[in-house]
mmCIF file as Biopython writes it, N, C-alpha, C and O atoms, coordinates in Angstrom:
data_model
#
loop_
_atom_site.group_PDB
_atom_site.id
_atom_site.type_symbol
_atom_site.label_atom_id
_atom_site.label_alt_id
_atom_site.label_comp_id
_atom_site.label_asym_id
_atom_site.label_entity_id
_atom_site.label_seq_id
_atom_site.pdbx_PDB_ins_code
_atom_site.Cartn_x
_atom_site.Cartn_y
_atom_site.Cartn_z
_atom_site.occupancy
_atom_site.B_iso_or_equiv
_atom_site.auth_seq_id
_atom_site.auth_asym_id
_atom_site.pdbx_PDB_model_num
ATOM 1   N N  . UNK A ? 1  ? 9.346  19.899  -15.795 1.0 0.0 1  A 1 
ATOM 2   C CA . UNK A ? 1  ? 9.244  18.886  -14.761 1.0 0.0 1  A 1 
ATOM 3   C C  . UNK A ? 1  ? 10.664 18.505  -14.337 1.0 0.0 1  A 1 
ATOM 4   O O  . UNK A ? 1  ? 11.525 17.978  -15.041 1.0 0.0 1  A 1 
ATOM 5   N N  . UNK A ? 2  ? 10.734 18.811  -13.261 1.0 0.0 2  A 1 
ATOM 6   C CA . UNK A ? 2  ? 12.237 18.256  -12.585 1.0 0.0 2  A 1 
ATOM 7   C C  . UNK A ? 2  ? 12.064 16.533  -12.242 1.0 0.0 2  A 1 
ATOM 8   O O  . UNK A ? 2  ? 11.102 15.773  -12.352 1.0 0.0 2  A 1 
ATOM 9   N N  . UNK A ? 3  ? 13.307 16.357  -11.834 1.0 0.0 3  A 1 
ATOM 10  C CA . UNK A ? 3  ? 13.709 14.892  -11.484 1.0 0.0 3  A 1 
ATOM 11  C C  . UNK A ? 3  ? 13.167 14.237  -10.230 1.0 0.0 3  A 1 
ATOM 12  O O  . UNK A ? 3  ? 13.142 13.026  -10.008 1.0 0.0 3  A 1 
ATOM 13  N N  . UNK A ? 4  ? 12.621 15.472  -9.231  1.0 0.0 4  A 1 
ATOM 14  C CA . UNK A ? 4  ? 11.542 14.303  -8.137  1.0 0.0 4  A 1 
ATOM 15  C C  . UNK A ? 4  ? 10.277 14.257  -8.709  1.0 0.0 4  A 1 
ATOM 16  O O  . UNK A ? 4  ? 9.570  13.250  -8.710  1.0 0.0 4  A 1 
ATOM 17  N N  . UNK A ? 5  ? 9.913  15.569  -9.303  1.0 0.0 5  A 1 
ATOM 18  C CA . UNK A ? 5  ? 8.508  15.302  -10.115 1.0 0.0 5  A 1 
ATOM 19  C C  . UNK A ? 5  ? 8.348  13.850  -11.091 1.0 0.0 5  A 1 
ATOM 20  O O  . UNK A ? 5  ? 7.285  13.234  -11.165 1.0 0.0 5  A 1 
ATOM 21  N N  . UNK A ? 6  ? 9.492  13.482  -11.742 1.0 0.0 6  A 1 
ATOM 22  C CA . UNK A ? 6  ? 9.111  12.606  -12.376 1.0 0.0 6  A 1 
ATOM 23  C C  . UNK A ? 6  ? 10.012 11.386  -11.747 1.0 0.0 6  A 1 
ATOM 24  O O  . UNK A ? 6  ? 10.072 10.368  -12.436 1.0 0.0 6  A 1 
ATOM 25  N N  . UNK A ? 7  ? 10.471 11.396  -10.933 1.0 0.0 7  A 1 
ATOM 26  C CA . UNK A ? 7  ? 10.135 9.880   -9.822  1.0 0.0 7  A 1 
ATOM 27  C C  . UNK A ? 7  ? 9.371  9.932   -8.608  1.0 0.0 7  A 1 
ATOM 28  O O  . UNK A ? 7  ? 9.530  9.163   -7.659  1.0 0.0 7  A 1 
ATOM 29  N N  . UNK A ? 8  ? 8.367  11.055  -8.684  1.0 0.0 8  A 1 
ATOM 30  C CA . UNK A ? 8  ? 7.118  10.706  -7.914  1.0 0.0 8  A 1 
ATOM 31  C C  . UNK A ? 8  ? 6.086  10.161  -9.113  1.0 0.0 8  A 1 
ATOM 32  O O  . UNK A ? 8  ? 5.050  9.591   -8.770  1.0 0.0 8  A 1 
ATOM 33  N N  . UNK A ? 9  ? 6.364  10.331  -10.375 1.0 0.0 9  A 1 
ATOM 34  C CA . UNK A ? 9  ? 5.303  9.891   -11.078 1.0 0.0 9  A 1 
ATOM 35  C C  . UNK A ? 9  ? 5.346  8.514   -11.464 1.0 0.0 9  A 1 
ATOM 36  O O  . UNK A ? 9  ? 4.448  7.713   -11.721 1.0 0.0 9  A 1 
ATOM 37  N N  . UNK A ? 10 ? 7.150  8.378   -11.439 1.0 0.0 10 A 1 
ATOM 38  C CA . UNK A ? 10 ? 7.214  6.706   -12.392 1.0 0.0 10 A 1 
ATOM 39  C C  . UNK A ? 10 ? 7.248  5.806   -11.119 1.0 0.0 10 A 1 
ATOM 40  O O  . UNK A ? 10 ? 7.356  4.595   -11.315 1.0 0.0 10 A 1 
ATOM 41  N N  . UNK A ? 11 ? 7.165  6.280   -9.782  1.0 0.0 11 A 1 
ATOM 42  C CA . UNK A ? 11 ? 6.620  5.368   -8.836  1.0 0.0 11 A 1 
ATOM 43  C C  . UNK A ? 11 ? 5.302  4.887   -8.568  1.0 0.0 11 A 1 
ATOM 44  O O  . UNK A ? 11 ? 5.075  3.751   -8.152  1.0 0.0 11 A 1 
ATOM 45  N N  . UNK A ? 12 ? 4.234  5.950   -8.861  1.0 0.0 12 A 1 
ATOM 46  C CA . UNK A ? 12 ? 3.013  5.823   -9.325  1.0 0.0 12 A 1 
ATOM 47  C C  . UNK A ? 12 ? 2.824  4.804   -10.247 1.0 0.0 12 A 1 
ATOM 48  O O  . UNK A ? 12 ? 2.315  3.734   -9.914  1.0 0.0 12 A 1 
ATOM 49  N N  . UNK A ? 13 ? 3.209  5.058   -11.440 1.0 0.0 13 A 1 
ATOM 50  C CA . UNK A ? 13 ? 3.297  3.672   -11.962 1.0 0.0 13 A 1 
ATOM 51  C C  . UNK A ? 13 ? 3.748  2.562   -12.121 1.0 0.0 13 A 1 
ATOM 52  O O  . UNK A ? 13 ? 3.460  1.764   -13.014 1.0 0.0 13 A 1 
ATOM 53  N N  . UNK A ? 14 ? 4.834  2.383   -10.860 1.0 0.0 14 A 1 
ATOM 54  C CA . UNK A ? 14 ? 5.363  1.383   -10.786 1.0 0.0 14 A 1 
ATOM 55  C C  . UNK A ? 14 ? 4.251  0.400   -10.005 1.0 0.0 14 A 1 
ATOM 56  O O  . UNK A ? 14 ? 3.896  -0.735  -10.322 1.0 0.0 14 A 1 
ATOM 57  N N  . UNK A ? 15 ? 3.871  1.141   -8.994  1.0 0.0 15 A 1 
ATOM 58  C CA . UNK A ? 15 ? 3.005  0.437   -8.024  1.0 0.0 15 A 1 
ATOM 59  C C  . UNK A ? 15 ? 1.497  -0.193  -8.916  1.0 0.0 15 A 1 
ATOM 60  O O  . UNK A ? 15 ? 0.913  -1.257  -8.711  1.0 0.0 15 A 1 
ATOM 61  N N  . UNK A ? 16 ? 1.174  0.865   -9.907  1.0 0.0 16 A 1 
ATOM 62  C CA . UNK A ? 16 ? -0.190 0.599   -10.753 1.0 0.0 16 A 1 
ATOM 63  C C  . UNK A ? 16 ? 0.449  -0.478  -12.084 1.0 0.0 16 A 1 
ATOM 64  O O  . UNK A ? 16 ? -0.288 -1.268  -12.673 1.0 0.0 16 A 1 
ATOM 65  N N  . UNK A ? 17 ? 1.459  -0.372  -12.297 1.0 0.0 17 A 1 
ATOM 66  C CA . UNK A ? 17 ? 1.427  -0.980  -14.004 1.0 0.0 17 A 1 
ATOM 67  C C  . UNK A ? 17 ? 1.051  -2.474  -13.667 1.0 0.0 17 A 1 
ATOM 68  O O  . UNK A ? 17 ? 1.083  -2.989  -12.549 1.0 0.0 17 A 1 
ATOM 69  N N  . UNK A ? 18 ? 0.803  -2.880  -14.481 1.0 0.0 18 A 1 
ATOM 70  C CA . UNK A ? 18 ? -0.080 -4.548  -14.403 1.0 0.0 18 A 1 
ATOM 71  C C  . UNK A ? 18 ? 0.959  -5.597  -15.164 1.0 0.0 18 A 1 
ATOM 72  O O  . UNK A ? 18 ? 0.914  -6.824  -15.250 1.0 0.0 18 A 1 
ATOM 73  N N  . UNK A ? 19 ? 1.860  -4.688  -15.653 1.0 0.0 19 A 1 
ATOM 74  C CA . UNK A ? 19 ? 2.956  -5.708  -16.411 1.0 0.0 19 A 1 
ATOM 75  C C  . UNK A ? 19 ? 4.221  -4.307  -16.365 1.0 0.0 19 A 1 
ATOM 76  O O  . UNK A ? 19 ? 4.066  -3.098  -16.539 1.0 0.0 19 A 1 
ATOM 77  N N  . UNK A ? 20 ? 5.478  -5.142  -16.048 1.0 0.0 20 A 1 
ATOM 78  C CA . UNK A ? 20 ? 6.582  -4.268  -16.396 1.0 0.0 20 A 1 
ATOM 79  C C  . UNK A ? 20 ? 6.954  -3.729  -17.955 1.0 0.0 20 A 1 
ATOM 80  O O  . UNK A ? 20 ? 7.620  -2.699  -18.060 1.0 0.0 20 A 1 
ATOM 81  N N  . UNK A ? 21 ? 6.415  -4.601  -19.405 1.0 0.0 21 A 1 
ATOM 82  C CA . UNK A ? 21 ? 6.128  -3.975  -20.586 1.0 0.0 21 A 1 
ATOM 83  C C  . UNK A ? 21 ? 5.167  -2.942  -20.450 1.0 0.0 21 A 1 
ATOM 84  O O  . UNK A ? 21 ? 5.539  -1.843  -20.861 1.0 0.0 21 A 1 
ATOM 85  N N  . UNK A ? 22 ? 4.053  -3.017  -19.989 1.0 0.0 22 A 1 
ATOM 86  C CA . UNK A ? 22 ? 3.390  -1.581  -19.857 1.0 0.0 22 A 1 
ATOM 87  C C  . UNK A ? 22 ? 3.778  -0.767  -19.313 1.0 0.0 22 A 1 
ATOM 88  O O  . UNK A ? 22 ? 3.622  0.305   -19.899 1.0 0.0 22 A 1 
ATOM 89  N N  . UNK A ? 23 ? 4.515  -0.682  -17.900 1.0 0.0 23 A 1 
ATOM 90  C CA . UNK A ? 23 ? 5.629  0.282   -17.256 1.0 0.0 23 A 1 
ATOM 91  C C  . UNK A ? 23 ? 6.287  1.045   -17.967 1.0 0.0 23 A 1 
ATOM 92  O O  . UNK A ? 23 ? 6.235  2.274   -18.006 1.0 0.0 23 A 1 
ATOM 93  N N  . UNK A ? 24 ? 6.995  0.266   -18.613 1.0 0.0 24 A 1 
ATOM 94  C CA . UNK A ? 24 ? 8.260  0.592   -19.774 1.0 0.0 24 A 1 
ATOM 95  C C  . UNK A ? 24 ? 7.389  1.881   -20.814 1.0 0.0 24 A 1 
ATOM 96  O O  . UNK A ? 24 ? 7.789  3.025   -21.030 1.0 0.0 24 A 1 
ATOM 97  N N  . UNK A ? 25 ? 5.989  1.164   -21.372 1.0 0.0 25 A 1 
ATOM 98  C CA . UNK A ? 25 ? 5.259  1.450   -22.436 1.0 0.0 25 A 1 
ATOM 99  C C  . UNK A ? 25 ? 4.841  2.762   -22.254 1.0 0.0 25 A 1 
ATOM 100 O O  . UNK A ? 25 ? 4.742  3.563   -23.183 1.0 0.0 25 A 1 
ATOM 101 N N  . UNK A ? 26 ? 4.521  3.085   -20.759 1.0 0.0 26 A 1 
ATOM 102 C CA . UNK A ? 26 ? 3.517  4.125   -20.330 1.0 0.0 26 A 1 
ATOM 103 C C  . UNK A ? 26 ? 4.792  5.542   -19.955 1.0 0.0 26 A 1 
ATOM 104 O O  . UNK A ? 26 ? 4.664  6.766   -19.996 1.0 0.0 26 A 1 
ATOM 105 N N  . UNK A ? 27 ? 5.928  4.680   -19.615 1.0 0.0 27 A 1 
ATOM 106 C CA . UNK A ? 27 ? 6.867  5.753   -19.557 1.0 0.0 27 A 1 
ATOM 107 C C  . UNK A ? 27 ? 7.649  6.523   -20.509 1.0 0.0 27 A 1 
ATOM 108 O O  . UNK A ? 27 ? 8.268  7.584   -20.435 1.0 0.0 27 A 1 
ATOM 109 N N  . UNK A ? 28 ? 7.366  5.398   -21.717 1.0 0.0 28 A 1 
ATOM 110 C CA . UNK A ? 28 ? 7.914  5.976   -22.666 1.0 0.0 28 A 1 
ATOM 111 C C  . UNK A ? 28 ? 7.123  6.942   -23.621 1.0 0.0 28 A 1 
ATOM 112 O O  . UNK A ? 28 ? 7.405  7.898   -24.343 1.0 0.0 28 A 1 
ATOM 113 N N  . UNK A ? 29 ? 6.331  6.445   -23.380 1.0 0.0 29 A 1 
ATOM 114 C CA . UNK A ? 29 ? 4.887  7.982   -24.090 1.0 0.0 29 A 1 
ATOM 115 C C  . UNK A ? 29 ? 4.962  9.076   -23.255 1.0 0.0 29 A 1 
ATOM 116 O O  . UNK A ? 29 ? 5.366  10.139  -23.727 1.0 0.0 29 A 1 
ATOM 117 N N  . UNK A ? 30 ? 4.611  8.993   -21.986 1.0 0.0 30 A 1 
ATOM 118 C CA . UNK A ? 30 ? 4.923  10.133  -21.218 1.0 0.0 30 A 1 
ATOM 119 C C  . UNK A ? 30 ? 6.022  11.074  -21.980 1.0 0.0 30 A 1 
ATOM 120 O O  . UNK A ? 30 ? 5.803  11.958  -22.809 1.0 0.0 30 A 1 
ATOM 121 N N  . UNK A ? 31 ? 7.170  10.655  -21.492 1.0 0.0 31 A 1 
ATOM 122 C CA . UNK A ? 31 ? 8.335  11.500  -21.368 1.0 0.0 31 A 1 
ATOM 123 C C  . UNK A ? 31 ? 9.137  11.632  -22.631 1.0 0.0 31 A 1 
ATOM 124 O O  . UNK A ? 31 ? 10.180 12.271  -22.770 1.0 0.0 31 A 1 
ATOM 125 N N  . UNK A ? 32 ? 8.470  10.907  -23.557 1.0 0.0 32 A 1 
ATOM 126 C CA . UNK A ? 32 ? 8.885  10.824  -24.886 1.0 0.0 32 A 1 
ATOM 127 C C  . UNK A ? 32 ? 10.453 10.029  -25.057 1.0 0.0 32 A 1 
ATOM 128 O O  . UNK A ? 32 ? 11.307 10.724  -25.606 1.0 0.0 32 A 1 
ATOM 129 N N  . UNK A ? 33 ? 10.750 9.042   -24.752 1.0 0.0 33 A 1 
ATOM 130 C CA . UNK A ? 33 ? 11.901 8.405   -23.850 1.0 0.0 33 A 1 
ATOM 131 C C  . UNK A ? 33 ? 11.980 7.356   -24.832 1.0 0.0 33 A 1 
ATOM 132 O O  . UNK A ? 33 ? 11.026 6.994   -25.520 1.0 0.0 33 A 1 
ATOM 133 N N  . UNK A ? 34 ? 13.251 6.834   -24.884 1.0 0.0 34 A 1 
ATOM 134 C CA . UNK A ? 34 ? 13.294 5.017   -25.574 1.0 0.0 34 A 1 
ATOM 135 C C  . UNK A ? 34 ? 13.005 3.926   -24.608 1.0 0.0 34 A 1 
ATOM 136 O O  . UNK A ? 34 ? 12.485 3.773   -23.503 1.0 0.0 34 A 1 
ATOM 137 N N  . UNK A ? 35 ? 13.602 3.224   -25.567 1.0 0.0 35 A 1 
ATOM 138 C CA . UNK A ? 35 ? 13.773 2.267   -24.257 1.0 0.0 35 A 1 
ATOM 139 C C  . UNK A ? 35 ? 14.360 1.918   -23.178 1.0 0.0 35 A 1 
ATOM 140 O O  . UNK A ? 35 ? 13.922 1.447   -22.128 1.0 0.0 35 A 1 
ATOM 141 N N  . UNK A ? 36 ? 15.970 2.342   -23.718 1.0 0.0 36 A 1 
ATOM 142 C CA . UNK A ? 36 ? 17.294 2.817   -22.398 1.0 0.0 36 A 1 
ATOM 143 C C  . UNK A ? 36 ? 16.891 3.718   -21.441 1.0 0.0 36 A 1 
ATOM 144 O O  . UNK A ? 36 ? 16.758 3.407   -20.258 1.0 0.0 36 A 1 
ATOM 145 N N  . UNK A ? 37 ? 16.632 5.132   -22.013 1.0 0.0 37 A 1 
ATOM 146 C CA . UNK A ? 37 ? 16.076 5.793   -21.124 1.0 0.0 37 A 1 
ATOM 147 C C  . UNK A ? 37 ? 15.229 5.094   -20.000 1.0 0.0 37 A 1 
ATOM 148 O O  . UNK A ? 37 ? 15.338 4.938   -18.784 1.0 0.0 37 A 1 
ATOM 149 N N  . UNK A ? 38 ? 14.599 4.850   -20.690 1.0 0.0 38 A 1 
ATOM 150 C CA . UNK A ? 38 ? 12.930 4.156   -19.714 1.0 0.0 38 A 1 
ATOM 151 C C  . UNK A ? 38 ? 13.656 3.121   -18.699 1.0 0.0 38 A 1 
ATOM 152 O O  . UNK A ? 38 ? 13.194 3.098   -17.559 1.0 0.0 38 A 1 
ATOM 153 N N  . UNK A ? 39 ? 14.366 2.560   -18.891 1.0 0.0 39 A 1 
ATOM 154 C CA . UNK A ? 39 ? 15.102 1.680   -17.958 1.0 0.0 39 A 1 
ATOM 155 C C  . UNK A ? 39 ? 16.340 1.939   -16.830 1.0 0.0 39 A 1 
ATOM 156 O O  . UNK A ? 39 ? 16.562 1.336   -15.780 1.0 0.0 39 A 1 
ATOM 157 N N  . UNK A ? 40 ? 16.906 2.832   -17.325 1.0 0.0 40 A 1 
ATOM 158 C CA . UNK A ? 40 ? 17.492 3.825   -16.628 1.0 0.0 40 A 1 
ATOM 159 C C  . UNK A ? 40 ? 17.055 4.537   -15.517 1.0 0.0 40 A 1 
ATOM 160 O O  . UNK A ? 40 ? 17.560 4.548   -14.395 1.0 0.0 40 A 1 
ATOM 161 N N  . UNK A ? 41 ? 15.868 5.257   -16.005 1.0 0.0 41 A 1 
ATOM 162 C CA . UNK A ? 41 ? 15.284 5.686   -15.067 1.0 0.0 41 A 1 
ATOM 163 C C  . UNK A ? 41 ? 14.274 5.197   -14.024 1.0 0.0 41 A 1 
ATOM 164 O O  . UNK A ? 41 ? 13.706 5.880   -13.171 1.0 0.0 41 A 1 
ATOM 165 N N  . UNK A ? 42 ? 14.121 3.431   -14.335 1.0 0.0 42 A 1 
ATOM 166 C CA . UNK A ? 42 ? 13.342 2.881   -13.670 1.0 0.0 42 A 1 
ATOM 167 C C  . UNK A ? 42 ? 13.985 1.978   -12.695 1.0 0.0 42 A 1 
ATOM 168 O O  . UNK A ? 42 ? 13.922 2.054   -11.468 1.0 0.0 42 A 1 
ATOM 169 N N  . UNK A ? 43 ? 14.545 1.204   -13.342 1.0 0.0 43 A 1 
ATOM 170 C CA . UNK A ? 43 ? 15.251 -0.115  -12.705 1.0 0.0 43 A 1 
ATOM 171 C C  . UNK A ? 43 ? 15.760 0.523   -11.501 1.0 0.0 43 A 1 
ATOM 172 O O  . UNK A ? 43 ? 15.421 -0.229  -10.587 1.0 0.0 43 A 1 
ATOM 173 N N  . UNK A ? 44 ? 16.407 1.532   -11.006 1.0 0.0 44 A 1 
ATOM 174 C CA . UNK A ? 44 ? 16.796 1.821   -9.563  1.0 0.0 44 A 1 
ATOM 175 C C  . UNK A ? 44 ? 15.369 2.341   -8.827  1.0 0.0 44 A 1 
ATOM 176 O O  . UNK A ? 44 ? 15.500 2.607   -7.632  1.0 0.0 44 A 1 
ATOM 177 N N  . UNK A ? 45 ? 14.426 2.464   -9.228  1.0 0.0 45 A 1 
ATOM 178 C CA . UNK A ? 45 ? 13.467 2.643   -8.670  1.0 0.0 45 A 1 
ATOM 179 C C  . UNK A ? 45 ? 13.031 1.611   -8.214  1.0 0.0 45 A 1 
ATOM 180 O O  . UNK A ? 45 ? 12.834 1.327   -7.032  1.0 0.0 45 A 1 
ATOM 181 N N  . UNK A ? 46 ? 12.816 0.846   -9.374  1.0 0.0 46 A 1 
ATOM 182 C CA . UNK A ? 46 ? 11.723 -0.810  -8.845  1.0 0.0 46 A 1 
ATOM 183 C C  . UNK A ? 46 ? 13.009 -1.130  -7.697  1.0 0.0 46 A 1 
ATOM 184 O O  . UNK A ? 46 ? 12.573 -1.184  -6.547  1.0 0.0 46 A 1 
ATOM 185 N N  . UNK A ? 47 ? 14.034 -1.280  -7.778  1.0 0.0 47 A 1 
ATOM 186 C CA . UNK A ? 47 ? 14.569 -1.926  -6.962  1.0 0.0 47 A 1 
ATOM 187 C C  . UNK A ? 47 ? 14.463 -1.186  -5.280  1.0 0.0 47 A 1 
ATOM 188 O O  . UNK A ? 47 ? 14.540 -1.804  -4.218  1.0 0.0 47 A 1 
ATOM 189 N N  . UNK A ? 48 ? 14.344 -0.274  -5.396  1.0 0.0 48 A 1 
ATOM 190 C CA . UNK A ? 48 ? 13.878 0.707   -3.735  1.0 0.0 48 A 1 
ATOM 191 C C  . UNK A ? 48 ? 12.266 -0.028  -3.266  1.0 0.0 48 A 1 
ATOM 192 O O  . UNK A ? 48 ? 11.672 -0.550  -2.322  1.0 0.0 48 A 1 
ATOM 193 N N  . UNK A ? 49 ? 12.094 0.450   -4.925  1.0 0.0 49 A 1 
ATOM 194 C CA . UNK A ? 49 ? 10.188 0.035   -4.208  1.0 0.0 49 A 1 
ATOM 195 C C  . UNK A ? 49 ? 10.262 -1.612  -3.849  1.0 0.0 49 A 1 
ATOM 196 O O  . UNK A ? 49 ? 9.566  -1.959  -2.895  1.0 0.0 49 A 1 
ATOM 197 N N  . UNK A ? 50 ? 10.828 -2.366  -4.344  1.0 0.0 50 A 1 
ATOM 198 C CA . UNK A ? 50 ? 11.113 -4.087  -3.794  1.0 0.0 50 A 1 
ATOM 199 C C  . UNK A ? 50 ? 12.020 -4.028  -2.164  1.0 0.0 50 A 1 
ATOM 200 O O  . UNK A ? 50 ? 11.935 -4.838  -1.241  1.0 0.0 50 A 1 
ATOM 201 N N  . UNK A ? 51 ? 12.435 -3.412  -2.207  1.0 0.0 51 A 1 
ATOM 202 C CA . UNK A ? 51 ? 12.952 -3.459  -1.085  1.0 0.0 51 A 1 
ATOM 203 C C  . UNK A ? 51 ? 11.796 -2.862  0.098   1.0 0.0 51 A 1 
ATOM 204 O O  . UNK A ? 51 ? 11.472 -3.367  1.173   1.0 0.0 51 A 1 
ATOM 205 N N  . UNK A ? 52 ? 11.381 -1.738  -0.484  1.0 0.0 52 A 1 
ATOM 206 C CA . UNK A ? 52 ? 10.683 -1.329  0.895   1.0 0.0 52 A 1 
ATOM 207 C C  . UNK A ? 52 ? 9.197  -2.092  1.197   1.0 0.0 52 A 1 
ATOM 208 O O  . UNK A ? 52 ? 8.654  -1.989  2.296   1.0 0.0 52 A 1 
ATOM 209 N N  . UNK A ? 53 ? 8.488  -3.032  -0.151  1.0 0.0 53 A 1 
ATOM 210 C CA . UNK A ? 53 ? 7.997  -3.423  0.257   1.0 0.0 53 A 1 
ATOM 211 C C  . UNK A ? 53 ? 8.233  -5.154  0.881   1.0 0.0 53 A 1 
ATOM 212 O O  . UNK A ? 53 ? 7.415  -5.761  1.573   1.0 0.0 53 A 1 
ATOM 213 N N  . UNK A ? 54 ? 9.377  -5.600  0.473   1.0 0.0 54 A 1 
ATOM 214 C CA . UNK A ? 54 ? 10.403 -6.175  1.612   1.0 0.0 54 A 1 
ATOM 215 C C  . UNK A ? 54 ? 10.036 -5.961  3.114   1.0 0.0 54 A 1 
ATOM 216 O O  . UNK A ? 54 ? 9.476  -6.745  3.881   1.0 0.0 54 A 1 
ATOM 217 N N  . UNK A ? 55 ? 10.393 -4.984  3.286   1.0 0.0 55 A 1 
ATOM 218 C CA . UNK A ? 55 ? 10.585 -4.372  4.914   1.0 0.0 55 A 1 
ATOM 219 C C  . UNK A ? 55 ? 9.238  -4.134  5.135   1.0 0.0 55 A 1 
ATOM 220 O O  . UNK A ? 55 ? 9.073  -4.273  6.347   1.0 0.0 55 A 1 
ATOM 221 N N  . UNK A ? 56 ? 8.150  -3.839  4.582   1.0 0.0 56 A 1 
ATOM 222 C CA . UNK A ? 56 ? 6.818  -3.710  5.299   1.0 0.0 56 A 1 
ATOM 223 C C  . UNK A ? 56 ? 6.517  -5.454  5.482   1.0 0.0 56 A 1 
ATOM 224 O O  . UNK A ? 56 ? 6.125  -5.869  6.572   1.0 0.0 56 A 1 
ATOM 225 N N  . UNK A ? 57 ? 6.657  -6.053  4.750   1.0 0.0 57 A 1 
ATOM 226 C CA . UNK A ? 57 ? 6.075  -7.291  4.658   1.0 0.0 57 A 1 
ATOM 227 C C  . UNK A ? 57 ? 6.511  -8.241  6.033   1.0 0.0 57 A 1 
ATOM 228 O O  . UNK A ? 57 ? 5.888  -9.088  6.673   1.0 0.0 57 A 1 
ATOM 229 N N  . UNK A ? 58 ? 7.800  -7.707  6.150   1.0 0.0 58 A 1 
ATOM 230 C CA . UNK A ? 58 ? 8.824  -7.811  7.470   1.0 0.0 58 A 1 
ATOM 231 C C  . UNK A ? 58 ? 8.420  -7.467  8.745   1.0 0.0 58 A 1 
ATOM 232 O O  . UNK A ? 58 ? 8.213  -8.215  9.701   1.0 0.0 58 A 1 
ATOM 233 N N  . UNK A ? 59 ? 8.324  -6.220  8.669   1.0 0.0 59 A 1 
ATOM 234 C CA . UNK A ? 59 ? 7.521  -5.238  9.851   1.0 0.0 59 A 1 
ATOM 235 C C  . UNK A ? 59 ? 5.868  -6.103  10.149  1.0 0.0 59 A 1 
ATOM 236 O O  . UNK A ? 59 ? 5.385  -6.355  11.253  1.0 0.0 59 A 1 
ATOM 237 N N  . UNK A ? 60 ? 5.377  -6.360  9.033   1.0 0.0 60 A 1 
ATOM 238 C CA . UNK A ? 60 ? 3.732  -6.810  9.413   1.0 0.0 60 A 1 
ATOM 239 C C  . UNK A ? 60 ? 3.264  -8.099  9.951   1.0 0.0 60 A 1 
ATOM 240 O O  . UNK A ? 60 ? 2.232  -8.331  10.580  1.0 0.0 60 A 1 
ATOM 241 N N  . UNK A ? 61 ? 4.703  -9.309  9.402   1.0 0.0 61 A 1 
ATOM 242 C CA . UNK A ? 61 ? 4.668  -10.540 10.003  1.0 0.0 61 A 1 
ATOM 243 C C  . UNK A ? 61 ? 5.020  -10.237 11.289  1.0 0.0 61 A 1 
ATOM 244 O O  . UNK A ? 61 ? 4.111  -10.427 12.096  1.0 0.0 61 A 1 
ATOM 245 N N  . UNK A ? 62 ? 6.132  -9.795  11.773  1.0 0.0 62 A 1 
ATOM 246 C CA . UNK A ? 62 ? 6.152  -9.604  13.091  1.0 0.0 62 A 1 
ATOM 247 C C  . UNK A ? 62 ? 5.236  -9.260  14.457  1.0 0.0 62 A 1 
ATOM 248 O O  . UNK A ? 62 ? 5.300  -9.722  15.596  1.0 0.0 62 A 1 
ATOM 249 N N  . UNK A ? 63 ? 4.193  -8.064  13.745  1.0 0.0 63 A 1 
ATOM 250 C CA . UNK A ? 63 ? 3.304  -7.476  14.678  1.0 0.0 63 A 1 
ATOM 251 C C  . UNK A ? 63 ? 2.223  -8.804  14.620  1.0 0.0 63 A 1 
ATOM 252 O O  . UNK A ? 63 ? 1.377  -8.793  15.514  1.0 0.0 63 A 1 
ATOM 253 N N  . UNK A ? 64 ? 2.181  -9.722  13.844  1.0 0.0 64 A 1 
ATOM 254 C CA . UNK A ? 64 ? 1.042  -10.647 13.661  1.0 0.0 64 A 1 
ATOM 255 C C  . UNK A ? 64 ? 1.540  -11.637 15.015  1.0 0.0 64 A 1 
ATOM 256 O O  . UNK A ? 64 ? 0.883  -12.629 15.328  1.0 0.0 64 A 1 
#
């Protein structure tokens, strides 16, 4: 598994996890990962996915 394969997956669960400890939890079984890892590879993610859903939220008040 290459590196978009698995930030198309840990975006998947970014959007589904119900708590950021389960995020962490579910990524780290996956990929067999610690905890650094797991954060590493997440935290610049959540922060794209906050942003873009930022900008939709932006985009949708407007058209209202």
């Amino acid at each position: 598994m290459n590196w978009i394969e698995i930030d198309k997956f840990l975006n998947g669960l970014i959007y589904a996890a119900k708590s950021e400890d389960q995020l962490y939890k579910d990524a780290m079984k996956k990929f067999n990962w610690n905890r650094k890892q797991a954060e590493d590879a997440i935290k610049p993610l959540q922060s794209r996915a906050n942003l873009t859903h930022l900008a939709d939220a932006k985009k949708s008040s407007k058209k209202s």
